[in-house]
mmCIF file of the N, C-alpha and C atoms, coordinates in Angstrom:
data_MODEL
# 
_entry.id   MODEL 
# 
loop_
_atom_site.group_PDB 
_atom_site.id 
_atom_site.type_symbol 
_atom_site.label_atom_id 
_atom_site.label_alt_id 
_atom_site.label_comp_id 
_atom_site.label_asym_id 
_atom_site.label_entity_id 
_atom_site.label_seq_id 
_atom_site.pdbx_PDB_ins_code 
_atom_site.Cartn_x 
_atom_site.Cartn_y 
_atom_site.Cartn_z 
_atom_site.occupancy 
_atom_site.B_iso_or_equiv 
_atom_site.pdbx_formal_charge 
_atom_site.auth_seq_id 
_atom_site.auth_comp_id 
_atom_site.auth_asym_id 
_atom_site.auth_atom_id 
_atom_site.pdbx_PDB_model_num 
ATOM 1   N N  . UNK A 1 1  ? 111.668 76.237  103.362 1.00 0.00 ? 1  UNK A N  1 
ATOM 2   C CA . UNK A 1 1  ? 110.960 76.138  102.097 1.00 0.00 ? 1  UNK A CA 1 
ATOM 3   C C  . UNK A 1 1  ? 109.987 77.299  101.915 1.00 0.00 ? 1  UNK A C  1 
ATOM 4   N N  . UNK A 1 2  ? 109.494 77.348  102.907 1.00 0.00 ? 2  UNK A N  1 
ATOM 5   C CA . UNK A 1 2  ? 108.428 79.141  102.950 1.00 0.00 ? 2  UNK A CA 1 
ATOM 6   C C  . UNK A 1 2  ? 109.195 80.351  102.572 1.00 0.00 ? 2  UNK A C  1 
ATOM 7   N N  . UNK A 1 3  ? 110.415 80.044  102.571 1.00 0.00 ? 3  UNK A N  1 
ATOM 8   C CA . UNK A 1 3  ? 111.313 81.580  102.510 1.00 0.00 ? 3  UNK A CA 1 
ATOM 9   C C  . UNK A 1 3  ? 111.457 81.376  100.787 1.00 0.00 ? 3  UNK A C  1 
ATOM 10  N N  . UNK A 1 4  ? 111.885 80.174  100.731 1.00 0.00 ? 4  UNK A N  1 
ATOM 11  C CA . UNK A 1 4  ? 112.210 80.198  99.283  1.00 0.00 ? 4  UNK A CA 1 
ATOM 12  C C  . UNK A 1 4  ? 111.111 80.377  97.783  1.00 0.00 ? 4  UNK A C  1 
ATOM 13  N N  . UNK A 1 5  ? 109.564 79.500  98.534  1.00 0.00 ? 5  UNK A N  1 
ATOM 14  C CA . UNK A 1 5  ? 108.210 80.183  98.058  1.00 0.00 ? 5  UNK A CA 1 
ATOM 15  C C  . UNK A 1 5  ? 107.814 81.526  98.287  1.00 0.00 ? 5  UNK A C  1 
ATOM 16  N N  . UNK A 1 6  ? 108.267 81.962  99.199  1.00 0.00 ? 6  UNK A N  1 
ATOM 17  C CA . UNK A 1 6  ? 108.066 83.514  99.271  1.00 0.00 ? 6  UNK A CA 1 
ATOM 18  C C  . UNK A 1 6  ? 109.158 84.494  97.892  1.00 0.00 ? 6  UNK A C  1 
ATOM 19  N N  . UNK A 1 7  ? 109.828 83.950  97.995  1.00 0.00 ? 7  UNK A N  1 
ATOM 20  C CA . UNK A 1 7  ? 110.569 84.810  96.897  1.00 0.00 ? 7  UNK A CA 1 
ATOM 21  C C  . UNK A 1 7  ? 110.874 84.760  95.503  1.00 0.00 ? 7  UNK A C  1 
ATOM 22  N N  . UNK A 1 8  ? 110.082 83.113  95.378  1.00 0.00 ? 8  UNK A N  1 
ATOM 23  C CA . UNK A 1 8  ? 109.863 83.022  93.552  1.00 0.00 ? 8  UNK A CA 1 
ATOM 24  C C  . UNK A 1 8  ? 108.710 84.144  93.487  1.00 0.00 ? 8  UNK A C  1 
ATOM 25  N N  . UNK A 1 9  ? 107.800 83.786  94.580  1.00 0.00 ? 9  UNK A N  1 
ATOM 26  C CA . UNK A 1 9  ? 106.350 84.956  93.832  1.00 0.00 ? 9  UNK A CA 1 
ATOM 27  C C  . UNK A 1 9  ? 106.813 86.462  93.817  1.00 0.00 ? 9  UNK A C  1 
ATOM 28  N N  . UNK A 1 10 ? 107.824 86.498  94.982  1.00 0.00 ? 10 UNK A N  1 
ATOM 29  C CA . UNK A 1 10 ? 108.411 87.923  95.426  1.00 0.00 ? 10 UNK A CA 1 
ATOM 30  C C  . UNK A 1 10 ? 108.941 88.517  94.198  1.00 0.00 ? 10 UNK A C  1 
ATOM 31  N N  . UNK A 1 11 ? 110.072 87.760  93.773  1.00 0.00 ? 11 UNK A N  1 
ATOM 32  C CA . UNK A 1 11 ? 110.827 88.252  92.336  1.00 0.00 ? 11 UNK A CA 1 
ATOM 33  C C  . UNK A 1 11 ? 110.162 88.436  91.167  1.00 0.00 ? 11 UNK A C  1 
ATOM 34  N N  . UNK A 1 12 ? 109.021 87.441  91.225  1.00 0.00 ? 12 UNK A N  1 
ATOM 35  C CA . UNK A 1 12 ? 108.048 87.836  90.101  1.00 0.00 ? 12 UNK A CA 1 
ATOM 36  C C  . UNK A 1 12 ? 107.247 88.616  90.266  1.00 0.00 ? 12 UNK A C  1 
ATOM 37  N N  . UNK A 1 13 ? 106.653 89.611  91.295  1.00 0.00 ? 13 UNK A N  1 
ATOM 38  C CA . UNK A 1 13 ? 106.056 90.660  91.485  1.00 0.00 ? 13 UNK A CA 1 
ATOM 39  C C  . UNK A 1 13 ? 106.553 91.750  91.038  1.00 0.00 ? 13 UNK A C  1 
ATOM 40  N N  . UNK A 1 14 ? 108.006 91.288  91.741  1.00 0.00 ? 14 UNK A N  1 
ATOM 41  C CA . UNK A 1 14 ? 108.703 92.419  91.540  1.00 0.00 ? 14 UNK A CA 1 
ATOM 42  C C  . UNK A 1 14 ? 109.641 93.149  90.421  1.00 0.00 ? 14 UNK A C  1 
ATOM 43  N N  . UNK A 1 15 ? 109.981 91.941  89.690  1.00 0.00 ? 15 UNK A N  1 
ATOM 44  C CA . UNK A 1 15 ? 109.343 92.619  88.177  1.00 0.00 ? 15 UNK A CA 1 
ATOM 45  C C  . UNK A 1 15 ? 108.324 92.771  87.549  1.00 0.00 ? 15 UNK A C  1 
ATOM 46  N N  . UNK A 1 16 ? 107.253 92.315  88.058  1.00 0.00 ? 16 UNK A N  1 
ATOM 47  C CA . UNK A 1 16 ? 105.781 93.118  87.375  1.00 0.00 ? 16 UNK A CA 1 
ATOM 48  C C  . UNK A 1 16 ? 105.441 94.139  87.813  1.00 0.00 ? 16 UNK A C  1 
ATOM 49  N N  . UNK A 1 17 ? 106.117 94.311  89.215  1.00 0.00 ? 17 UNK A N  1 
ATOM 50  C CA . UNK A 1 17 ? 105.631 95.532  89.872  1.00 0.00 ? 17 UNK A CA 1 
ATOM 51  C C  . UNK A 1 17 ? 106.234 97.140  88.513  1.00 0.00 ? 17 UNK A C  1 
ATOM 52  N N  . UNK A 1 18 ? 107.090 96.545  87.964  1.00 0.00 ? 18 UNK A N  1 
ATOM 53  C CA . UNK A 1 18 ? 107.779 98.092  86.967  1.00 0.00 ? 18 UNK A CA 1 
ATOM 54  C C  . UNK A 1 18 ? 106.247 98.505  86.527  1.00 0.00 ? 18 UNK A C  1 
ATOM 55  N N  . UNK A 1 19 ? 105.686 97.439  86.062  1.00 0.00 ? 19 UNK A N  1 
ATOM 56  C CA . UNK A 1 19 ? 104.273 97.956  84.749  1.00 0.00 ? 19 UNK A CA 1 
ATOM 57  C C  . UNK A 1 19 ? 103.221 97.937  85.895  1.00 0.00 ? 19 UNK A C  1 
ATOM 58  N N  . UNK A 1 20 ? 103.071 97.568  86.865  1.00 0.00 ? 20 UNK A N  1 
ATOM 59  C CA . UNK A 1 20 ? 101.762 97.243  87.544  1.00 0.00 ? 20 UNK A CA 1 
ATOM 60  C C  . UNK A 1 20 ? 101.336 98.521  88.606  1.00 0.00 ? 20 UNK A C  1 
ATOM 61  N N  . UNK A 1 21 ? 102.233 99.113  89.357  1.00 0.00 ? 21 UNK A N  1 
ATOM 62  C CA . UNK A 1 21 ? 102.004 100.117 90.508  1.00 0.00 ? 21 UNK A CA 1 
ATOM 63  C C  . UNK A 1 21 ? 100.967 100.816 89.573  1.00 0.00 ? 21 UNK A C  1 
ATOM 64  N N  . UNK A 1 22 ? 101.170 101.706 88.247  1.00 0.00 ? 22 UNK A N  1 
ATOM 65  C CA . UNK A 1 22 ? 100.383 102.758 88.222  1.00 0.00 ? 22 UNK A CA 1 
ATOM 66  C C  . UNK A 1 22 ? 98.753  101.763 88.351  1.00 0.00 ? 22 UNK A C  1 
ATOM 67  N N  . UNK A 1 23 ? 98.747  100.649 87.713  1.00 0.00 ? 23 UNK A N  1 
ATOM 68  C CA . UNK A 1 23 ? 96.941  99.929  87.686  1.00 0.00 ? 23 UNK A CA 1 
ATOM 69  C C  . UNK A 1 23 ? 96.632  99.861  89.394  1.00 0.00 ? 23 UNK A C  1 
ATOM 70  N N  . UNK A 1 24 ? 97.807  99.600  90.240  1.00 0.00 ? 24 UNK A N  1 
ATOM 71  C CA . UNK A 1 24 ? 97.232  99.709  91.784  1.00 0.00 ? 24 UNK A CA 1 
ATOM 72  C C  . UNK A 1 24 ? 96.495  100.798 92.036  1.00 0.00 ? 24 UNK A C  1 
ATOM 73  N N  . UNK A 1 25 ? 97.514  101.656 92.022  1.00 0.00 ? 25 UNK A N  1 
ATOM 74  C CA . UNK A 1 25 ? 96.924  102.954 92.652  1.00 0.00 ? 25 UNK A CA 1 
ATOM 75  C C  . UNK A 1 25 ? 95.844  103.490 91.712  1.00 0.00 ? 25 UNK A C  1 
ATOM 76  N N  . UNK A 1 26 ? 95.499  103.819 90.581  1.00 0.00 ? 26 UNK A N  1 
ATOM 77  C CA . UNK A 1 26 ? 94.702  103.736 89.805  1.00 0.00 ? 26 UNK A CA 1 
ATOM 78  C C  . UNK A 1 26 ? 93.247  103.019 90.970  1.00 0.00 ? 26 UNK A C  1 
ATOM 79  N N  . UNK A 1 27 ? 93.360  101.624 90.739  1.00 0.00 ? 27 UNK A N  1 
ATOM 80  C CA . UNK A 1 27 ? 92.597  100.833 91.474  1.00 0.00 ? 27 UNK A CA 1 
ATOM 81  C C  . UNK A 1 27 ? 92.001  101.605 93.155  1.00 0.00 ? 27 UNK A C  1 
ATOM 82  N N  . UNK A 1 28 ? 93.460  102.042 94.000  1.00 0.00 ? 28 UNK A N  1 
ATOM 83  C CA . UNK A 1 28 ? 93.067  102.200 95.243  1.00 0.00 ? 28 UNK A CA 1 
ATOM 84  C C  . UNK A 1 28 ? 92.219  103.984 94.697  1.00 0.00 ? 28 UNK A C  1 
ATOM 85  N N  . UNK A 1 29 ? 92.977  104.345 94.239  1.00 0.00 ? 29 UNK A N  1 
ATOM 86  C CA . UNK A 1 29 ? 92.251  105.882 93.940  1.00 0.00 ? 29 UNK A CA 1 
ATOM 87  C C  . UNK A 1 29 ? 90.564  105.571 93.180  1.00 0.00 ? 29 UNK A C  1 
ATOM 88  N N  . UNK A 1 30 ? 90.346  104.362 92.470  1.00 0.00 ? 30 UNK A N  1 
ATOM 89  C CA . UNK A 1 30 ? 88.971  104.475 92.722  1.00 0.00 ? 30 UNK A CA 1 
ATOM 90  C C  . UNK A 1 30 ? 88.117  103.990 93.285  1.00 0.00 ? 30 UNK A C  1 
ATOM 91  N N  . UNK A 1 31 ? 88.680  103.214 94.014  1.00 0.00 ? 31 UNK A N  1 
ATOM 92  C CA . UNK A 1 31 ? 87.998  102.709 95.452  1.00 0.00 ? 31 UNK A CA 1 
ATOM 93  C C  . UNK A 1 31 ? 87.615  103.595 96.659  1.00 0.00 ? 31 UNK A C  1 
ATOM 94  N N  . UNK A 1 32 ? 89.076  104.586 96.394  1.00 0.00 ? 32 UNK A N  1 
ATOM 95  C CA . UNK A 1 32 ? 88.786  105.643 97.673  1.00 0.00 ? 32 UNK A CA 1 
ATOM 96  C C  . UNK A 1 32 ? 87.538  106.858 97.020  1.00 0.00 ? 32 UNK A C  1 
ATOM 97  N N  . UNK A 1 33 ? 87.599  107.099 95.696  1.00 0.00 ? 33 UNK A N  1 
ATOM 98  C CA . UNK A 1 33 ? 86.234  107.385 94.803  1.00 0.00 ? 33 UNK A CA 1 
ATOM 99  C C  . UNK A 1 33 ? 85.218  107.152 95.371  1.00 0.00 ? 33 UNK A C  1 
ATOM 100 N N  . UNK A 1 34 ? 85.067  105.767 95.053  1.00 0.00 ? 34 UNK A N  1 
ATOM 101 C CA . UNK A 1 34 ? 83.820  105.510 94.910  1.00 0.00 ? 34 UNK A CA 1 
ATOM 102 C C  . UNK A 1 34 ? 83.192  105.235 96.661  1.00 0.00 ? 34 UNK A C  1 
ATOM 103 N N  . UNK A 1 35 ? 83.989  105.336 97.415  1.00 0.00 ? 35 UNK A N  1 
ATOM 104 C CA . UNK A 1 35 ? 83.818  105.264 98.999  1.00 0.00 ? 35 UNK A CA 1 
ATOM 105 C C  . UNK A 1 35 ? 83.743  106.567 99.436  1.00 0.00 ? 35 UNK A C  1 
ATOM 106 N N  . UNK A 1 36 ? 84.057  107.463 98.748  1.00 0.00 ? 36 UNK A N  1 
ATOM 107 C CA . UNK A 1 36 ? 83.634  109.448 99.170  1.00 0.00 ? 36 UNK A CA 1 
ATOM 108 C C  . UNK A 1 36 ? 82.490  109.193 98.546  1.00 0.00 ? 36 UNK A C  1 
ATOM 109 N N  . UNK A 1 37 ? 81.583  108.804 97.573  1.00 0.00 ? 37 UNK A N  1 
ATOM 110 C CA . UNK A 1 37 ? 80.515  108.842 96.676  1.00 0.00 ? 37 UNK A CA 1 
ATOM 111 C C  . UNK A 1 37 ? 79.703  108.126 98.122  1.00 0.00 ? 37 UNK A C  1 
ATOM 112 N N  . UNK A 1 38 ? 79.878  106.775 97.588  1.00 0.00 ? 38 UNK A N  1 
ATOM 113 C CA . UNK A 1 38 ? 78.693  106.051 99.024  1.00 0.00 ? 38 UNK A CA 1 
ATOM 114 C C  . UNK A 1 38 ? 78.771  106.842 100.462 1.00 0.00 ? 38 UNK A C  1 
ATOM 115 N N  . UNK A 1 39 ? 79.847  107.449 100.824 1.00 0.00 ? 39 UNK A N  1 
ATOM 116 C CA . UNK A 1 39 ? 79.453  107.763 102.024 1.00 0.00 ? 39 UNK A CA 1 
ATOM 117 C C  . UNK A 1 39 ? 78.583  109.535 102.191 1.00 0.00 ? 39 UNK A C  1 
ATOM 118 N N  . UNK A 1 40 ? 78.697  110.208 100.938 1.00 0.00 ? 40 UNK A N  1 
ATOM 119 C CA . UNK A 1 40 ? 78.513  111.202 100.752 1.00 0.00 ? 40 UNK A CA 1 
ATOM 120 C C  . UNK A 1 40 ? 76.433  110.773 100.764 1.00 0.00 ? 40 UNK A C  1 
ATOM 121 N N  . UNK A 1 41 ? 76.255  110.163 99.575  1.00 0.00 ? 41 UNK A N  1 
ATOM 122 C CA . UNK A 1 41 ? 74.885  109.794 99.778  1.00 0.00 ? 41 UNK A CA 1 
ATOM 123 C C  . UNK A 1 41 ? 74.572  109.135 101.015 1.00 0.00 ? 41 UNK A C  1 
ATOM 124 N N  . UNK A 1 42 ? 75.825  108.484 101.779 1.00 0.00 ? 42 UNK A N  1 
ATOM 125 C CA . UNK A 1 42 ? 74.902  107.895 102.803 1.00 0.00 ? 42 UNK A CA 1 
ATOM 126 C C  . UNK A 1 42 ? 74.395  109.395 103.884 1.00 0.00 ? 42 UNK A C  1 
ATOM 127 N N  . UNK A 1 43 ? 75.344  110.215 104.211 1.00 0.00 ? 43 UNK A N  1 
ATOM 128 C CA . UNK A 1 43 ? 75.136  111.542 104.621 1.00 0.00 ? 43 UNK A CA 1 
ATOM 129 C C  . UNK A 1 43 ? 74.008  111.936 104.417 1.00 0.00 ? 43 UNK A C  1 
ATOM 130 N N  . UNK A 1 44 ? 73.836  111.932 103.008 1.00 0.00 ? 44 UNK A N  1 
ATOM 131 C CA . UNK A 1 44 ? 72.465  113.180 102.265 1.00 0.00 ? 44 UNK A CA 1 
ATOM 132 C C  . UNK A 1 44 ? 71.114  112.186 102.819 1.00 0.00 ? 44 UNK A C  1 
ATOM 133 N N  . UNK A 1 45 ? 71.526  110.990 102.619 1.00 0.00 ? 45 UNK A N  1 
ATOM 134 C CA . UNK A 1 45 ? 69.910  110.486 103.100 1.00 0.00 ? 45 UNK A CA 1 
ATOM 135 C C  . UNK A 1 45 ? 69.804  110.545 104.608 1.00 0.00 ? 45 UNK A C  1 
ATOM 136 N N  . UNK A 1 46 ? 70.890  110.079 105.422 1.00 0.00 ? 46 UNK A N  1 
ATOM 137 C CA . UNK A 1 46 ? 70.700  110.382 106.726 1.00 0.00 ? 46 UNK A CA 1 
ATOM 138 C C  . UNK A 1 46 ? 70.379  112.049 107.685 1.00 0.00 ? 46 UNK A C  1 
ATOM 139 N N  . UNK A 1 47 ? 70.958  113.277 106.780 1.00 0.00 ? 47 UNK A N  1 
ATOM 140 C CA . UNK A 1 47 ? 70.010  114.290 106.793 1.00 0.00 ? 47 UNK A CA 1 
ATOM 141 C C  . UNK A 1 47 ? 68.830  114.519 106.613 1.00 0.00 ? 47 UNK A C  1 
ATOM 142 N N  . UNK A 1 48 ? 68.514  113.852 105.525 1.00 0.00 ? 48 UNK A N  1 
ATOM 143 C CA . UNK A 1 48 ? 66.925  113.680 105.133 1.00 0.00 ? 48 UNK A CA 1 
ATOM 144 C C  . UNK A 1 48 ? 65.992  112.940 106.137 1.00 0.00 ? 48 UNK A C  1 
ATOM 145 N N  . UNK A 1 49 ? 66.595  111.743 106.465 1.00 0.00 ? 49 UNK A N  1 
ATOM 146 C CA . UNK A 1 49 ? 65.888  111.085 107.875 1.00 0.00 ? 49 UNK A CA 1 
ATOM 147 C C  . UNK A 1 49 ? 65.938  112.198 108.725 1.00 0.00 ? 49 UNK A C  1 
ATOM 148 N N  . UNK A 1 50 ? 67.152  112.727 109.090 1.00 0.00 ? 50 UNK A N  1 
ATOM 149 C CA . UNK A 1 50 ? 66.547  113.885 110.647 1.00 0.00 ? 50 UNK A CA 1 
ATOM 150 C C  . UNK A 1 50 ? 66.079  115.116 110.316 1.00 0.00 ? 50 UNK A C  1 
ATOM 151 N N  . UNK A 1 51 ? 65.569  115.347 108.951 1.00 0.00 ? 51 UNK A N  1 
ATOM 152 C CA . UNK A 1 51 ? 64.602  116.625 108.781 1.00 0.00 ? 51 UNK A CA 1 
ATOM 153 C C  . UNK A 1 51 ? 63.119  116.132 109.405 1.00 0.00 ? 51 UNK A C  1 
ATOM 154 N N  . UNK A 1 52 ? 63.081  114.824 108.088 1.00 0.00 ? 52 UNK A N  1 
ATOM 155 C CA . UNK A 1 52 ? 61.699  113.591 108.482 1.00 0.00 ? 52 UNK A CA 1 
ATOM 156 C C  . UNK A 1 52 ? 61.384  113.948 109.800 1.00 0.00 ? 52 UNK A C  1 
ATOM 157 N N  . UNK A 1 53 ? 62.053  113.312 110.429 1.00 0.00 ? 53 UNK A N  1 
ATOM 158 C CA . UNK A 1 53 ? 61.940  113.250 111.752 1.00 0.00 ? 53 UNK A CA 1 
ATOM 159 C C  . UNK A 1 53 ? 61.993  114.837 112.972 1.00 0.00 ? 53 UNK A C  1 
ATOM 160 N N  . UNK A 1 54 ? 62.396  115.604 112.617 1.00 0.00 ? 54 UNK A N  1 
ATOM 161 C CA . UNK A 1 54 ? 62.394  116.783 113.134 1.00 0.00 ? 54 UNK A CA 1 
ATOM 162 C C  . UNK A 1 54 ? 60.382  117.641 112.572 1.00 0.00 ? 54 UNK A C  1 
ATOM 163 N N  . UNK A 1 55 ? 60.184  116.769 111.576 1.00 0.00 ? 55 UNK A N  1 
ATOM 164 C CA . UNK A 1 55 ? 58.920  117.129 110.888 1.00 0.00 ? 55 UNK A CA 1 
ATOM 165 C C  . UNK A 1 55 ? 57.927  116.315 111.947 1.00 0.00 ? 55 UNK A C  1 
ATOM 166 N N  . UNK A 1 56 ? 58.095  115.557 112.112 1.00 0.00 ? 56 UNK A N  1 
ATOM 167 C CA . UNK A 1 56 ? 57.225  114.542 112.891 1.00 0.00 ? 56 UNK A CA 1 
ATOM 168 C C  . UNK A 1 56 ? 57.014  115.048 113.992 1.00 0.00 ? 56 UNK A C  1 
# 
């Protein structure tokens, strides 16, 4: 019965998948965005701590 629930949702993905891939990747491309952004500021402030601290 798991095989056969697996493949009503399967078949129906997988014709949504025709219209849906480009909103994924879309999605993962701005996730991977916005995760170069946070880690970029996390960088710039953690330089800033070891200037701080090189000041001290």
């Amino acid at each position: 019965m798991a095989t056969s629930g697996a493949n009503g949702p399967g078949s129906a993905s997988a014709s949504a998948s025709a219209s849906n891939p480009r909103k994924f990747s879309e999605k993962i491309a701005l996730q991977k965005q916005r995760q170069a952004e946070e880690t970029a500021a996390f960088e710039e402030v953690m330089m800033d701590i070891g200037s701080t601290r090189d000041k001290l």
